[in-house]
C-alpha positions in Angstrom: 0.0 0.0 0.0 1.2 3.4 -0.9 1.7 5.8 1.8 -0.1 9.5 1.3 1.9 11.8 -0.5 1.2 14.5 2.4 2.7 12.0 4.5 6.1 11.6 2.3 6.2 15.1 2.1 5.8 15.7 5.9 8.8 12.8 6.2 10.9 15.2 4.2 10.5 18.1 6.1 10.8 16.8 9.4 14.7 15.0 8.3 15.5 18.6 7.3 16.7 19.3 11.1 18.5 22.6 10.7 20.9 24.3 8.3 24.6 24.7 9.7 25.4 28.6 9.9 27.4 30.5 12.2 30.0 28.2 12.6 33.8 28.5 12.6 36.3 26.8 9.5 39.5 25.2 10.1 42.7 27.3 9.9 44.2 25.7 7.5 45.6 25.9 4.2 47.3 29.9 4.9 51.1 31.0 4.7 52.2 30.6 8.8 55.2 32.9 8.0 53.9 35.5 5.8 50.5 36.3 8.1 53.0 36.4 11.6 53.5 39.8 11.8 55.8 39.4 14.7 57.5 36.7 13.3 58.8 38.3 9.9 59.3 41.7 11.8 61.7 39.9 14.3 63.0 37.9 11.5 64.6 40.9 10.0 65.5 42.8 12.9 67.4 40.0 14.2 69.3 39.2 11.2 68.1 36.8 9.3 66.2 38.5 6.4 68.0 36.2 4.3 65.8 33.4 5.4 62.9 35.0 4.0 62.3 32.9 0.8 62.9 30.0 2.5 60.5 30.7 5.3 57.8 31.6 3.7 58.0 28.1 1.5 58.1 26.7 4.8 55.1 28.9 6.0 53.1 27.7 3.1 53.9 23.6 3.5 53.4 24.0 7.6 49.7 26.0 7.3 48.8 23.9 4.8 45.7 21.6 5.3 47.4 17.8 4.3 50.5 19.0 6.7 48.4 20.1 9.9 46.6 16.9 9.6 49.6 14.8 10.0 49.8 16.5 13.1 47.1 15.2 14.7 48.0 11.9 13.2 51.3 11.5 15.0 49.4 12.3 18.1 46.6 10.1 17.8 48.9 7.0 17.0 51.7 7.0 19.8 55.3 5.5 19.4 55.1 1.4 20.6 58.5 -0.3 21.6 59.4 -4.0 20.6 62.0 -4.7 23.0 62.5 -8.3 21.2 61.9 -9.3 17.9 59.2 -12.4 16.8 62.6 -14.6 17.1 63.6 -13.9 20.2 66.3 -11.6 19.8 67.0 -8.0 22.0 66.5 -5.1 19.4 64.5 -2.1 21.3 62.9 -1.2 18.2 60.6 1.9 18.3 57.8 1.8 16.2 56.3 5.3 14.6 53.3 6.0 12.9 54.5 7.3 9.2 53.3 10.6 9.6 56.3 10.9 12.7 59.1 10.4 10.1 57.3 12.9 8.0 58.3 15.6 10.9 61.9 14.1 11.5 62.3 13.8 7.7 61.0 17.7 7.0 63.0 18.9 9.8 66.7 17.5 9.2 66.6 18.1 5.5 65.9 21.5 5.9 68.6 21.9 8.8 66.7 22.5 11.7 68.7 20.1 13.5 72.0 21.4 12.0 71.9 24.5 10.5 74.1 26.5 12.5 76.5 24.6 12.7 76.9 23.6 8.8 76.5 26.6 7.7 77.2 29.5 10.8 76.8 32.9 9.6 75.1 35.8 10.8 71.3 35.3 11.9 72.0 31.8 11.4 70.2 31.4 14.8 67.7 33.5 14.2 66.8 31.4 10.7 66.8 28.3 12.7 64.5 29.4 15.3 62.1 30.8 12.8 61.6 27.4 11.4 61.6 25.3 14.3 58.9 27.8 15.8 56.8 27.1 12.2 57.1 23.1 12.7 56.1 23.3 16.3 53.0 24.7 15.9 51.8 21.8 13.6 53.4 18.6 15.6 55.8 19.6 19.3 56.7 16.0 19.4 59.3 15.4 17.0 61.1 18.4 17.7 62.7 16.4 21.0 64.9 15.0 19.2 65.8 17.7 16.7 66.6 19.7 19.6 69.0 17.5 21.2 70.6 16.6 17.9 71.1 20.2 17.6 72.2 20.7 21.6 74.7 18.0 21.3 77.1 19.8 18.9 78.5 22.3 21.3 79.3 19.7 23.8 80.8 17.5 21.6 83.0 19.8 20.2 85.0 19.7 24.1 86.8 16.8 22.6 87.8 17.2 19.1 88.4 13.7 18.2 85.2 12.5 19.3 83.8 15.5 17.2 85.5 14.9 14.1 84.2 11.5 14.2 80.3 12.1 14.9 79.7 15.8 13.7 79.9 15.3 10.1 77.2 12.9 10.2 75.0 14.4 13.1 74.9 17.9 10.6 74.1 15.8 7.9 70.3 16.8 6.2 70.0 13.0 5.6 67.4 11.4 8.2 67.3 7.4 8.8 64.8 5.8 11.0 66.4 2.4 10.7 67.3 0.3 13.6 71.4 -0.6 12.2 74.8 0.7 13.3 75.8 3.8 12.8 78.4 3.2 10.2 75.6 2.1 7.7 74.0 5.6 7.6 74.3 9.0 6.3 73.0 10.6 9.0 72.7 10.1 12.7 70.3 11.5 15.3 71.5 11.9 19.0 69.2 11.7 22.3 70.2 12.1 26.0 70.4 10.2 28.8 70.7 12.4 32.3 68.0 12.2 35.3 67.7 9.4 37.4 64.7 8.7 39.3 66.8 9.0 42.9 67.8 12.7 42.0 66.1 14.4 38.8 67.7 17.8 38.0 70.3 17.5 41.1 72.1 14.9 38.4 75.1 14.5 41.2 73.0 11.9 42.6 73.6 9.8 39.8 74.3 6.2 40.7 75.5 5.4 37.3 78.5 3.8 37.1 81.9 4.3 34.6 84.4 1.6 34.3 87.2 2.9 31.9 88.0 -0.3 29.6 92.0 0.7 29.0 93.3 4.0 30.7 90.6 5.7 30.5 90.6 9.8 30.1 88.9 12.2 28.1 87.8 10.8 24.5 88.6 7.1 26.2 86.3 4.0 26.3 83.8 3.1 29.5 81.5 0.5 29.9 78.2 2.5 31.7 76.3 0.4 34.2 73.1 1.8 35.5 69.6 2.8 35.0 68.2 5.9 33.8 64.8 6.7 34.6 64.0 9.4 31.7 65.7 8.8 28.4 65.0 11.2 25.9 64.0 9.9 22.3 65.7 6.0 22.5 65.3 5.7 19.1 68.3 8.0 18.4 71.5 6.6 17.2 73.3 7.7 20.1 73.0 9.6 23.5 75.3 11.6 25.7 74.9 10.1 29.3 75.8 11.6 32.4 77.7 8.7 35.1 80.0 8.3 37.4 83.3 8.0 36.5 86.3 7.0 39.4 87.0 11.0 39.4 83.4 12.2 39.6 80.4 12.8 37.5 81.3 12.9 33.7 80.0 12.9 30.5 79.6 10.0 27.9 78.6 9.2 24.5 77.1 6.1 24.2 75.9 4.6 20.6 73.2 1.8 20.4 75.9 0.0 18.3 79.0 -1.0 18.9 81.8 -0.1 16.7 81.9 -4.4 15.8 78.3 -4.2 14.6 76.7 -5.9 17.7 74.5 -4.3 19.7 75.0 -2.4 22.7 73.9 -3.3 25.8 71.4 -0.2 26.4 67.9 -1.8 26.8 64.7 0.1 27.1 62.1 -1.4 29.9 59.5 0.6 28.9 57.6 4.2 27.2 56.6 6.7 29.4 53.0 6.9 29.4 53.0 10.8 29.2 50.2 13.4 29.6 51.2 15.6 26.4 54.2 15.5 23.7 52.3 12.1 22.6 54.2 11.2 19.0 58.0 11.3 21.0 58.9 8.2 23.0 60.1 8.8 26.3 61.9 5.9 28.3 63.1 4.1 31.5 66.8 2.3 30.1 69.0 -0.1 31.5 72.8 0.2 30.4 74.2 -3.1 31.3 77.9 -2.2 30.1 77.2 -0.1 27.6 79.9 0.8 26.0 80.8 4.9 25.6 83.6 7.2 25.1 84.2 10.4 27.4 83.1 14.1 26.3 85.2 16.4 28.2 87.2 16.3 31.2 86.3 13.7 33.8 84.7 14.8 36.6 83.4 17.8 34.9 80.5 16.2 33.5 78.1 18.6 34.5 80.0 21.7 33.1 80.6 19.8 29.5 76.5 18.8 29.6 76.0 22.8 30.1 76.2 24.0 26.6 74.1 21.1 25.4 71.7 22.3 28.0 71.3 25.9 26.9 70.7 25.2 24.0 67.5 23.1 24.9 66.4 25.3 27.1 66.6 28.1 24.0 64.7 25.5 22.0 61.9 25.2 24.8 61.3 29.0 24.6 61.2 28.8 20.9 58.5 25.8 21.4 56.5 27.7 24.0 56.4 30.9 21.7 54.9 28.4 18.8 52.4 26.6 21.6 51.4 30.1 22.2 50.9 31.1 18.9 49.5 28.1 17.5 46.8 28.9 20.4 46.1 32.8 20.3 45.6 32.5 15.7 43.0 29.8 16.4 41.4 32.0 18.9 41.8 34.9 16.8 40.8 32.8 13.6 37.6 31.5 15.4 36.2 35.0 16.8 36.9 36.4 13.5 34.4 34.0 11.8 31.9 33.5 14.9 28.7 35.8 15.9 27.0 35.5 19.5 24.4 37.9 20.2 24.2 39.7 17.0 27.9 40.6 17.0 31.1 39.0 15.8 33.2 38.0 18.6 35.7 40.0 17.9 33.9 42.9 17.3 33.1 42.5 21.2 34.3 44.8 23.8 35.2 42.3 26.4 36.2 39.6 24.0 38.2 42.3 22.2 40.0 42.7 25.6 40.7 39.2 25.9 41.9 38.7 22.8 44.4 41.7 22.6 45.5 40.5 25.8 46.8 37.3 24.3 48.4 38.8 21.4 50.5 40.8 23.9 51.8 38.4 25.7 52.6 36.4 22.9 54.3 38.8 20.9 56.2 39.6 24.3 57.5 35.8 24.3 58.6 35.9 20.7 60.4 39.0 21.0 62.6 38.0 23.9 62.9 34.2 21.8 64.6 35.5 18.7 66.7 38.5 20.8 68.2 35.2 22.2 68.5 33.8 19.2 70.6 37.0 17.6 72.7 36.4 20.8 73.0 33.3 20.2 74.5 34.4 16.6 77.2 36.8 18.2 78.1 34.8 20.9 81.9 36.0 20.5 80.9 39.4 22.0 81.0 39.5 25.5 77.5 41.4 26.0 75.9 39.1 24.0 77.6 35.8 25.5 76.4 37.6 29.1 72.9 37.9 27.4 72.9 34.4 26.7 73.7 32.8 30.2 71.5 35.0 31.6 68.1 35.6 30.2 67.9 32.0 28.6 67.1 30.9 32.2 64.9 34.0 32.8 63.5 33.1 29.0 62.9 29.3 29.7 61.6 30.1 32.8 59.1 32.8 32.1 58.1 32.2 28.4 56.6 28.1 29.4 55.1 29.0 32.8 53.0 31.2 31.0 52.1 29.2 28.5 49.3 26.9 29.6 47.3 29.8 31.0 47.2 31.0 27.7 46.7 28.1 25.7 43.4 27.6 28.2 42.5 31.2 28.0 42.9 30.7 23.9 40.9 27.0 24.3 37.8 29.4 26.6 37.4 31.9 23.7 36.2 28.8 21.4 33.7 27.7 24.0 32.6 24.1 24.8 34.2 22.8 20.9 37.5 23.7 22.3 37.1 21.2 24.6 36.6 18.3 21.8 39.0 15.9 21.1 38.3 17.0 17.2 39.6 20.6 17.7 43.5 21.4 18.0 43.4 22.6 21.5 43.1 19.8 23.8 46.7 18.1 21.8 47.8 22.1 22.9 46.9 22.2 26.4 48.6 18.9 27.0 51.2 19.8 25.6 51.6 23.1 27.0 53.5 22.2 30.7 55.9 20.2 29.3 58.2 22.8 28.2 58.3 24.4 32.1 58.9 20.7 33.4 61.9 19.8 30.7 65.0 20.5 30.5 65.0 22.3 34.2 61.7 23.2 36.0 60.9 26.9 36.6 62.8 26.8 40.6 65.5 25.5 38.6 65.8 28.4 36.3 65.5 30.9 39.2 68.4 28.9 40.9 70.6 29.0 37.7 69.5 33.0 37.7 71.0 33.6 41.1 74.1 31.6 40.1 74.7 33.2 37.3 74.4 36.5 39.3 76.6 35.6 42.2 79.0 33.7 39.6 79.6 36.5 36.9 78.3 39.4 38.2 78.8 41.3 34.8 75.7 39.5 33.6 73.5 41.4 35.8 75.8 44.8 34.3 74.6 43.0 30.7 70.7 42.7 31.6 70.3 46.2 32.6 72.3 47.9 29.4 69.6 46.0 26.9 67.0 47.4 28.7 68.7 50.2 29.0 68.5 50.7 25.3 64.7 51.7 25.9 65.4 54.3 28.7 63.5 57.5 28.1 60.6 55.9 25.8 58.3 55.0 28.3 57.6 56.0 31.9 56.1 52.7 33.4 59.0 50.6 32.1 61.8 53.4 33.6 60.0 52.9 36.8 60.1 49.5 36.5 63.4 49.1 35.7 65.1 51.4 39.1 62.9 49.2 41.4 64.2 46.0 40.1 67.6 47.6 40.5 66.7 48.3 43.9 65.5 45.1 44.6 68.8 43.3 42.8 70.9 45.5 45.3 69.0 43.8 48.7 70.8 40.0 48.7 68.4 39.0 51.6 66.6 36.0 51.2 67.7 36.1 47.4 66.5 32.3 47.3 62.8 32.6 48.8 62.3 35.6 46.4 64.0 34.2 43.5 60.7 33.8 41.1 59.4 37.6 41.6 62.8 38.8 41.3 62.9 36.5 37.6 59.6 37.5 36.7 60.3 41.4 36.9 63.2 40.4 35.2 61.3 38.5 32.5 59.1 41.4 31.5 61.3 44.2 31.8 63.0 42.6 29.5 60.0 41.7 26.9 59.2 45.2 27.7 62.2 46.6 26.4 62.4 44.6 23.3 58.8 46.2 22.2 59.1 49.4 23.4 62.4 49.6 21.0 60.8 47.7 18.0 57.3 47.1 18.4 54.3 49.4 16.9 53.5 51.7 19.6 49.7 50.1 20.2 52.4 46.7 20.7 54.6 48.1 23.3 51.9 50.5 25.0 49.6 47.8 25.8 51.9 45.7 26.9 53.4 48.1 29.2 50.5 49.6 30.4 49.4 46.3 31.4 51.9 44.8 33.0 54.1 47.2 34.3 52.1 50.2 35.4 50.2 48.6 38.1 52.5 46.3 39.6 51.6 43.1 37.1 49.6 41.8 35.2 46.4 39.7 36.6 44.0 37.3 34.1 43.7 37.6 30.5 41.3 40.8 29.2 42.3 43.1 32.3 43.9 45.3 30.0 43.6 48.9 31.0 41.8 51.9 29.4 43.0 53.2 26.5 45.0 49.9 25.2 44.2 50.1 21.2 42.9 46.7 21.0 41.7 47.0 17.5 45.1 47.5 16.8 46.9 44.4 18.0 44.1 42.1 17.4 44.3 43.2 13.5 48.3 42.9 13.7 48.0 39.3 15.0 45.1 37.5 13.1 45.9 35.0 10.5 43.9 35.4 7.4 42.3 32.0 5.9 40.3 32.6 2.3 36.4 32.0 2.1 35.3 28.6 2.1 33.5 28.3 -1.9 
């Protein structure tokens, strides 16, 4: 029996539920360089206009909507280990989901694991950063082990024969995931082997042991017998390892292949099961004589490790900066394109607050990123070798704490679908402690800030002649300047008020930087809002007067009409 044709027609109609308007697009498939306004600015100012060709290729491949994508794969489908093959056999195989090697593979051959090194020249720093910071926004993961690749040249270079051996291979842009000795590949990826779980950062508690195979002595052969309780990336070809040698703590590289072609003794028990930072494996390893060569003197393991650690802590401010800017131009993007309450959000007075707010403090964290970076490029003059050992710690420290305040400040301004595992932000939130944990929590910064005070008091002489550079061109920041003076010249209970002392470090500094470069609605707001009053307090508190309109238009990516 046919059915009524009122009836099929009321069917019809009743399916047709509502018609999707009002909705937000993905930010995809825009040039990442080109539409950072801060970025390119600090780009040039810092010496690396160069770069620009290259970067904005690279823009154009990492805002593209096939490349973000992989992203999220890499994330969705974590690293497994095989610690023994189907025969038996010990081979601590990490397995990757393809879209992994895509990062590592993008990153070495164009040099972000290398670059200055290779190829040092001025704003060779600076042109390195500026990529990494591209590449972190799409996938944080892989760049672990870029970064220690990167980190591990300096320290290496403390023994020259062990250098000339490894660094030719470690700068090569050639990247090989397979599991075979060293001597069989082009290029070579290096991770790091320091904390264990008795001590953490105080890595003098190490109970790892050193036995020298012959006489032993820088660039010499040990067998390493221990465990290590955090192992960065153990898929890498080799690791510098911190253990105890007869004559104290010491430094070690240690292959995962012996020079005879069998395999060395470093086992991994198991992944860390980790919160955020998803696609990079993270270990607990046994070395069960291991075999490894010294870097550096013995018993100066800690001082030879040093430059490899600035160097990641440099490369966890440049990650922070892209975690915060991956957050704020999805923000921006979405209240750009959404309406509530017959306004776009953006167009919304306290929204508009918000938003600007955000922008600053972003734009603060990639100003003082890249300065580092240029300092990183001159490091043969003295200020900016002070500059370096100094505000890396305030940098690292600063730049990451803030970070997952503002990447859930960023997620609020999208509403409930930020919360959704289908939107970018909750892969951002997790992953926005990690950089504050790694490589030196924030009390450890503050502690390397004192010592470097009390150590080389010229850095402190260093910190206050960049900001000095802005003297004159803005009243909040003078007066902010001559009370942290003040306060630097009271050593009482320098420890207990270490992180206010850091943070008023931190953004005089960031203030400086945009008052001297910056467009004025840039460095106005910022200082208005941070330094006038004593400090900033939540996002959208800004003050009267801030030109909001201003910053949010100077930070907003723009994506073309979908159809």
């Amino acid at each position: 029996m046919n059915a009524p044709e009122s009836l099929i027609q009321g069917a019809a109609w009743l399916a047709e539920t509502h018609e999707v308007v009002n909705v937000s697009r993905e930010l995809a498939d825009y040039d990442m360089y080109s539409q950072d306004r801060a970025l390119t600015e600090a780009v040039r100012r810092e010496g690396a206009a160069w770069a620009e060709q290259d970067l904005a290729a690279f823009g154009r491949l990492t805002g593209s909507a096939d490349y973000l994508d992989l992203g999220a794969q890499a994330n969705r489908y974590g690293p497994e280990l095989d610690t023994h093959d189907r025969f038996g056999n010990r081979v601590d195989l990490v397995r990757f989901h393809p879209a992994y090697h895509t990062f590592m593979k993008t990153a070495i051959e164009h040099g972000l694991h290398s670059s200055p090194w290779a190829d040092p020249k001025p704003g060779a720093h600076v042109a390195r950063a500026a990529h990494v910071y591209l590449h972190t926004q799409v996938e944080a993961g892989h760049g672990c082990p870029i970064a220690m690749t990167f980190a591990a040249v300096p320290s290496l270079r403390s023994t020259p024969a062990l250098a000339a051996l490894w660094e030719p291979k470690i700068t090569a842009r050639h990247y090989d995931p397979r599991n075979v000795p060293d001597s069989q590949k082009a290029g070579l990826t290096i991770g790091m082997a320091m904390t264990e779980k008795q001590g953490g950062s105080d890595v003098r508690a190490n109970t790892t042991r050193a036995y020298p195979v012959g006489a032993g002595g820088e660039g010499q052969a040990y067998e390493l017998v221990g465990h290590k309780y955090f192992v960065s990336a153990p898929m890498c070809d080799a690791f510098l390892v911190l253990a105890q040698a007869p004559g104290g703590l010491s430094c070690f590289l240690v292959p995962r292949w012996r020079p005879d072609g069998s395999k060395n003794p470093l086992q991994v028990l198991r992944l860390k099961r980790k919160m955020g930072n998803v696609s990079n494996a993270s270990s607990e390893t046994e070395l069960r004589g291991a075999l490894g060569w010294m870097v550096g003197e013995e018993g100066r393991g800690a001082r030879t490790i040093i430059e490899m650690v600035a160097m990641t802590r440099f490369e966890c401010m440049v990650g922070s900066s892209a975690g915060q800017r991956a957050a704020v131009a999805q923000a921006l993007h979405h209240c750009s394109v959404r309406s509530a309450f017959g306004r776009v959000l953006n167009q919304q007075p306290l929204m508009r607050n918000v938003l600007a707010d955000l922008a600053l403090e972003q734009e603060g964290s990639l100003a003082l990123t890249m300065r580092i970076g240029r300092a990183l490029d001159h490091r043969d003059d003295p200020h900016e070798d002070l500059l370096v050992r100094l505000c890396t710690a305030v940098g690292k420290y600063w730049i990451c704490k803030r970070t997952p305040h503002l990447v859930y400040e960023a997620m609020e301004c999208i509403g409930g679908s930020g919360v959704m595992e289908d939107s970018p932000f909750p892969r951002l939130f997790r992953e926005s402690p990690v950089n504050a944990i790694w490589e030196g929590s924030g009390n450890i910064q503050c502690l390397d800030v004192l010592r470097a005070m009390q150590k080389s008091p010229a850095v402190v002489d260093a910190y206050f002649a960049e900001v000095g550079k802005a003297r004159g061109a803005n009243a909040a920041l003078d007066r902010w300047v001559g009370g942290l003076q003040a306060l630097l010249k009271d050593p009482a209970d320098a420890e207990y008020r270490a992180r206010d002392l850091v943070d008023r470090m931190a953004l005089g500094i960031q203030a400086a930087l945009l008052v001297q470069h910056a467009p004025a609605a840039v460095a106005d707001g910022f200082c208005a809002s941070r330094l006038a009053d004593g400090g900033h307090r939540n996002y959208g508190t800004l003050p009267r007067g801030v030109d909001v309109g201003a910053l949010i238009e100077r930070a907003t990516p723009r994506v073309a009409a979908a159809g």
